[in-house]
C-alpha positions as CSV (number, residue, x, y, z in Angstrom):
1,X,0.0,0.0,0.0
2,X,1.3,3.6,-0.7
3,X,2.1,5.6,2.3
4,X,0.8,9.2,2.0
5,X,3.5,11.8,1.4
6,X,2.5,13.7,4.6
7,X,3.2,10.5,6.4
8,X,6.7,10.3,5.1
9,X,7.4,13.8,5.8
10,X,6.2,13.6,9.7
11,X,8.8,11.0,10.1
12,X,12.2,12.4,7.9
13,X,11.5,16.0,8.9
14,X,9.2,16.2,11.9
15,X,10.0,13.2,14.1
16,X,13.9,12.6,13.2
17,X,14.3,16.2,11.9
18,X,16.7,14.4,9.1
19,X,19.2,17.0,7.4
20,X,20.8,17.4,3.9
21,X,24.4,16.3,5.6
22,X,22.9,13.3,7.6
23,X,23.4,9.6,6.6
24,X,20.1,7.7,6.7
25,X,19.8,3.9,7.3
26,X,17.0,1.8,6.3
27,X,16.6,-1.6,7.9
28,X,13.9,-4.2,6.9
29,X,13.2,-7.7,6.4
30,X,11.0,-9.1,3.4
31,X,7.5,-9.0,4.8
32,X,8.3,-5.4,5.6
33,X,10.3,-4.2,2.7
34,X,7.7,-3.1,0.3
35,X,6.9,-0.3,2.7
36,X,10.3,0.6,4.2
37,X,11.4,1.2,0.4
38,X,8.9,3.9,0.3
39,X,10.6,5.6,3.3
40,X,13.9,5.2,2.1
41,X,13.1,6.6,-1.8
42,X,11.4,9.4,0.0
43,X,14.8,10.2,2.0
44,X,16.8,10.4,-1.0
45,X,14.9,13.6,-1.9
46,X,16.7,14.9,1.8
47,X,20.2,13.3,1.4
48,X,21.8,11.5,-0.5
49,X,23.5,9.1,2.1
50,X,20.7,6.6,2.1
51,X,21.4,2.9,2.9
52,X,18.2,0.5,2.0
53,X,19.2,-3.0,4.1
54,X,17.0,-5.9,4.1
55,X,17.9,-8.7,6.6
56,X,16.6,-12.2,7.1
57,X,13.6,-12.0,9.5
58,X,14.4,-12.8,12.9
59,X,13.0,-15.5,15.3
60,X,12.2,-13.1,18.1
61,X,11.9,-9.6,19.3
62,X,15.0,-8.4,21.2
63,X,17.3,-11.3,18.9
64,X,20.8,-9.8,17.6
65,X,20.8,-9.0,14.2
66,X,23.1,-10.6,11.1
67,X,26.9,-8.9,11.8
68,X,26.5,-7.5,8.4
69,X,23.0,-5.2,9.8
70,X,25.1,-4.7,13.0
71,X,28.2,-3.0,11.0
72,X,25.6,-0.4,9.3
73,X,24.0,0.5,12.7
74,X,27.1,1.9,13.9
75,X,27.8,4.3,10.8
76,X,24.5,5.7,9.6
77,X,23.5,9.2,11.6
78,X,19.8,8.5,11.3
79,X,18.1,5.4,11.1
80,X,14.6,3.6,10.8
81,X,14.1,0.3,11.7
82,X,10.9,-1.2,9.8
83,X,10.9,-4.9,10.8
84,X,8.7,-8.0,11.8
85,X,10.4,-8.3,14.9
86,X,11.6,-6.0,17.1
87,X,15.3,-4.5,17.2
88,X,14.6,-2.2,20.0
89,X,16.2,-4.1,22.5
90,X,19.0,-6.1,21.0
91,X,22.8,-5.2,22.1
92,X,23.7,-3.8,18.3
93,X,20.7,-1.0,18.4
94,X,22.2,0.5,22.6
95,X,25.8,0.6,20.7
96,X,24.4,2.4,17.7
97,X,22.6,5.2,20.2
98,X,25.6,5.4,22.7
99,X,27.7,6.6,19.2
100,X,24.7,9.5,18.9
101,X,22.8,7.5,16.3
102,X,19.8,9.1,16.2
103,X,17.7,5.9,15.6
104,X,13.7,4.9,15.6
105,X,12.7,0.9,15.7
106,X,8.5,0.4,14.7
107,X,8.6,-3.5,14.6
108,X,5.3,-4.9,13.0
109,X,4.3,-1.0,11.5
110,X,1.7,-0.9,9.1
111,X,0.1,1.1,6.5
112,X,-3.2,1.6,8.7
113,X,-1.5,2.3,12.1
114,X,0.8,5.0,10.1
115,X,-2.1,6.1,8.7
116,X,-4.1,6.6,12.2
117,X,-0.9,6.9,14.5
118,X,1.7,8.9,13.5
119,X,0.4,12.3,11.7
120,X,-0.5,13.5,15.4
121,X,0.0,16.7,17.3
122,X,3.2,16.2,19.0
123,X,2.8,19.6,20.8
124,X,0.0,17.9,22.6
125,X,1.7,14.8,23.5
126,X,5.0,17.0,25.0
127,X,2.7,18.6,27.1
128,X,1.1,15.5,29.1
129,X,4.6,13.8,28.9
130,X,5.5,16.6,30.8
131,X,2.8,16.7,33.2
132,X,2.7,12.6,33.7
133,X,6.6,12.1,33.9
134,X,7.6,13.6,36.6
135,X,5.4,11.5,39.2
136,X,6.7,8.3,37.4
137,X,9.9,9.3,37.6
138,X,9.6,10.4,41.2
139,X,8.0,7.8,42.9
140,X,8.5,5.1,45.4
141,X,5.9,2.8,45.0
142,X,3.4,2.5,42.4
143,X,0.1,-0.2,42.5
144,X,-1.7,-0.7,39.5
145,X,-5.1,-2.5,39.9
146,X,-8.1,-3.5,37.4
147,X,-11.5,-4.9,37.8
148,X,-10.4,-7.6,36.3
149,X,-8.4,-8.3,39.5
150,X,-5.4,-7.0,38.8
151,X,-3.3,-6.1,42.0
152,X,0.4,-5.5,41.6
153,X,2.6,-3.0,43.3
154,X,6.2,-1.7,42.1
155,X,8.7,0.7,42.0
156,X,10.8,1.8,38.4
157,X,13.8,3.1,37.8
158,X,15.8,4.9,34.6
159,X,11.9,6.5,34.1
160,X,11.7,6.8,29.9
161,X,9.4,9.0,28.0
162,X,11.2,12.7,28.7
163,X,9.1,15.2,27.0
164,X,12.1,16.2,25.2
165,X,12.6,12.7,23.3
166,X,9.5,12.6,21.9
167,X,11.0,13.8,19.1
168,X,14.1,12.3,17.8
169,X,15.9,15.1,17.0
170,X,18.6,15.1,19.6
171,X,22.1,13.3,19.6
172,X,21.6,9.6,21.0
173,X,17.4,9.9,20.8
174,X,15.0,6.6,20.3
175,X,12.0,5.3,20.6
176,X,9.1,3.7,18.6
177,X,6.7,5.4,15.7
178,X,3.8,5.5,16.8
179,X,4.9,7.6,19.9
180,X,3.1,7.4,23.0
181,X,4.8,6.2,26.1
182,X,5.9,6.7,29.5
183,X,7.8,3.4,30.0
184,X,10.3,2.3,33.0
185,X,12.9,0.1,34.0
186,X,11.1,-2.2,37.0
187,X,13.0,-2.7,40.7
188,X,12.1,-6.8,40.5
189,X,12.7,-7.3,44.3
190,X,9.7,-4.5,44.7
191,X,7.8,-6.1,42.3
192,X,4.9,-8.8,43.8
193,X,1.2,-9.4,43.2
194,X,-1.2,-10.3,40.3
195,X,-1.5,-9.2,36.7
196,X,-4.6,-9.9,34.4
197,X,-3.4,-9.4,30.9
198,X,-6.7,-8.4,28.8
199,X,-5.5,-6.4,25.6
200,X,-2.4,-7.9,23.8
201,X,0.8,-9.8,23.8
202,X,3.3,-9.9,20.7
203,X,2.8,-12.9,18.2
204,X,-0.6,-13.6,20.3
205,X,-2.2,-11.2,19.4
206,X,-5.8,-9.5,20.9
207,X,-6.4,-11.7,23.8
208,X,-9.5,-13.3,24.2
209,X,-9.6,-14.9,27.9
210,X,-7.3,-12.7,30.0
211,X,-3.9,-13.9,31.4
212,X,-3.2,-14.3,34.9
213,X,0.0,-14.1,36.2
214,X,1.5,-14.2,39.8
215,X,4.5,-12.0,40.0
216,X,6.7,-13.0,43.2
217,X,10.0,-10.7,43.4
218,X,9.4,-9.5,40.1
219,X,9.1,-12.6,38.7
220,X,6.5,-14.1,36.6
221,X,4.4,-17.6,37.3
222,X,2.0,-17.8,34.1
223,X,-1.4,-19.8,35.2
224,X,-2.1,-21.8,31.6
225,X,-5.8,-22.1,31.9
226,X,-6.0,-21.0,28.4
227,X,-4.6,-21.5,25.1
228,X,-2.9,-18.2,24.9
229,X,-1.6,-18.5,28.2
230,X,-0.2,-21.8,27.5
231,X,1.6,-20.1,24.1
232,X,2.8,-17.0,26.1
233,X,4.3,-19.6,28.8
234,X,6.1,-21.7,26.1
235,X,7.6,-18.1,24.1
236,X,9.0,-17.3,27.0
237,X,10.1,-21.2,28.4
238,X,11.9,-21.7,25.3
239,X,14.2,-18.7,26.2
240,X,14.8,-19.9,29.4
241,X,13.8,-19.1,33.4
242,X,15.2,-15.5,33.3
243,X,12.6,-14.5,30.7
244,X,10.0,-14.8,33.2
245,X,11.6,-11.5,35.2
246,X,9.4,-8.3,34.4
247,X,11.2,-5.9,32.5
248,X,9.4,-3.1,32.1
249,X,6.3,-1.0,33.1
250,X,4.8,1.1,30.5
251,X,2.0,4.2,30.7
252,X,0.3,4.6,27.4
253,X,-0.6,8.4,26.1
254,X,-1.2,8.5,22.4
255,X,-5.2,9.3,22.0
256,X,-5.0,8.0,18.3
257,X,-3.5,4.4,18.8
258,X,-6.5,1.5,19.5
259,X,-5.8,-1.9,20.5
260,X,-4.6,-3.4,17.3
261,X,-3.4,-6.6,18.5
262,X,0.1,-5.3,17.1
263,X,1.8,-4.7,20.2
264,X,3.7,-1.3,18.4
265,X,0.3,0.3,18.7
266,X,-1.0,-1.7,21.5
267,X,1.6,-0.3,24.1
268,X,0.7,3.6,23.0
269,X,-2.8,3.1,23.4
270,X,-3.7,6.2,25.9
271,X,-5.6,4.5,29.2
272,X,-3.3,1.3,29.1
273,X,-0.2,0.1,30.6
274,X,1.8,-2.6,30.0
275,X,4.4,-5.0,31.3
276,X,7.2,-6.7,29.7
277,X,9.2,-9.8,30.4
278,X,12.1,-10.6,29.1
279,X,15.7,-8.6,28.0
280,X,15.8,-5.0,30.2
281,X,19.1,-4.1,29.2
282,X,17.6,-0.5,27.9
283,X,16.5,0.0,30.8
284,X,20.2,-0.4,32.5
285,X,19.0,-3.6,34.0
286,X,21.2,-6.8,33.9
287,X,18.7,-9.3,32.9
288,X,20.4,-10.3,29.2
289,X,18.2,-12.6,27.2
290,X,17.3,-12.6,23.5
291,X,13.6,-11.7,24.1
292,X,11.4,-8.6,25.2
293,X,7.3,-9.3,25.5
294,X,5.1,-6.9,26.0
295,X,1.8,-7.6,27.7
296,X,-1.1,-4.6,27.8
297,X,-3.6,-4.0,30.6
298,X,-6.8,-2.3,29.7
299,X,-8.8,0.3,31.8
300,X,-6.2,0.6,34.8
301,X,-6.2,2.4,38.1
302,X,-2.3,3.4,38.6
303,X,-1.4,4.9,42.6
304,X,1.9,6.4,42.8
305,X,2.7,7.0,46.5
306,X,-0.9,6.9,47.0
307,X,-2.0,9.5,44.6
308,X,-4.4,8.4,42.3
309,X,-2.8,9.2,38.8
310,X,-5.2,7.0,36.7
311,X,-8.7,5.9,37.3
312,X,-9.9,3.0,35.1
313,X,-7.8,4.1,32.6
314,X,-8.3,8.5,32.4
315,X,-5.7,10.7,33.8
316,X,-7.1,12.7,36.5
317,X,-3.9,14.5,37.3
């Protein structure tokens, strides 16, 4: 599908803010390519340092890429990362942003989430990052509950989503397209109580019967009293016991993302949060495994040291 030309200009010039003396990297994988072309063609009429890569798809989000895909990630000034599987978290994308890459991964992007997602007003989104941020990034203790039965509490550190990365304009900047999160590194030892996944999980898709899971010490016991929760239980068994640690906590805040069942959009949707298991090395944690999951929670209440934040999923800050 063609990508509208206002599309393509949001990301080169508005998001990344790419200039005439910049190198641009494109990395894809076949399902994908059709559509990253269109991004890279469009870049050419910017600079003329454009690099068009297309690399076997991987096996799982957060897996290294080929040595070949790694090499290019360390010499391109901007880059755009338009796979089936996400990049975000594997060791060659952190080396490419501690250099001052200025690099943005949307694993699983579409045409229609593009479309809906990504031609936004980013003024608007600055200014409830920096409202919302600040009591993430300050707390001690958050507890997230649903009426599902959700009941969890935890405490984050290395806060994401500055107001001032939104953008990807800076030296160093990254993040996902569509935009639209307040997303933290998680404390595991502080981390106990009960999740109910009801919105999504990567390569699962929408969920239909939510996911419990019992989270002792910030790690994860998957009840499998459902198909899905028996599939989410084997992704992560087949990495091994540390994928079961939580990862991440995430605050979703872009009014124009829905639940998708692609977890790219999934993740932003404003009124959710999500958790992640898996690889937290972006979030200076030390848990190194070749996976990253994200799992969204619809409609939550989020305290943070007792203040109500959210309220069945609406800001009331």
């Amino acid at each position: 599908m063609k990508l509208k030309k206002g599309i393509l200009e949001t990301i080169l010039k508005k998001v990344l803010a790419l200039k005439t003396t910049e190198s641009f990297l494109v990395v894809t994988d076949p399902p994908k390519a059709e559509l990253a072309r269109q991004l890279a063609d469009h870049a050419r009429g910017i600079t003329p340092q454009v690099s068009f890569k297309i690399m076997k798809e991987l096996e799982q989000n957060g897996q290294e890429p080929e040595p070949e895909v790694a090499a290019l990630m360390l010499n391109h000034d901007v880059q755009f990362y338009w796979t089936s599987k996400s990049l975000s978290h594997c060791q060659a994308r952190r080396e490419a942003s501690s250099k001052g890459h200025r690099i943005i991964s949307s694993p699983m992007l579409t045409s229609d989430i593009a479309r809906r997602c990504i031609d936004i007003d980013y003024d608007v989104l600055i200014e409830l990052h920096k409202k919302v941020r600040p009591y993430i990034s300050g707390s001690r203790e958050i507890r997230i509950t649903t009426a599902l039965g959700t009941d969890i509490l935890t405490a984050v550190h290395d806060t994401h989503g500055q107001s001032d990365l939104i953008l990807k304009d800076k030296p160093g900047s990254f993040g996902n397209l569509p935009v639209g999160e307040i997303d933290s590194g998680i404390v595991r030892e502080k981390t106990n109580g009960i999740i109910f996944f009801d919105g999504s999980f990567p390569q699962i898709g929408i969920i239909e019967k939510p996911i419990r899971v019992d989270v002792r010490d910030g790690i994860g016991e998957i009840i499998r009293d459902s198909a899905q929760a028996i599939e989410l239980h084997e992704m992560l068994a087949v990495v091994g016991e540390n994928a079961f640690k939580v990862a991440e906590l995430g605050i979703g805040t872009n009014p124009n993302c829905r639940l998708s069942g692609i977890v790219l959009e999934d993740e932003k949707v404003l009124g959710t949060v999500h958790f992640a298991f898996g690889n937290d090395l972006s979030y200076q944690g030390t848990n190194d495994v070749p996976l990253h999951l994200d799992g969204v929670i619809k409609k939550p209440t989020i305290l943070v040291d007792g203040l109500v934040l959210m309220k069945e999923g609406a800001f009331v800050i």
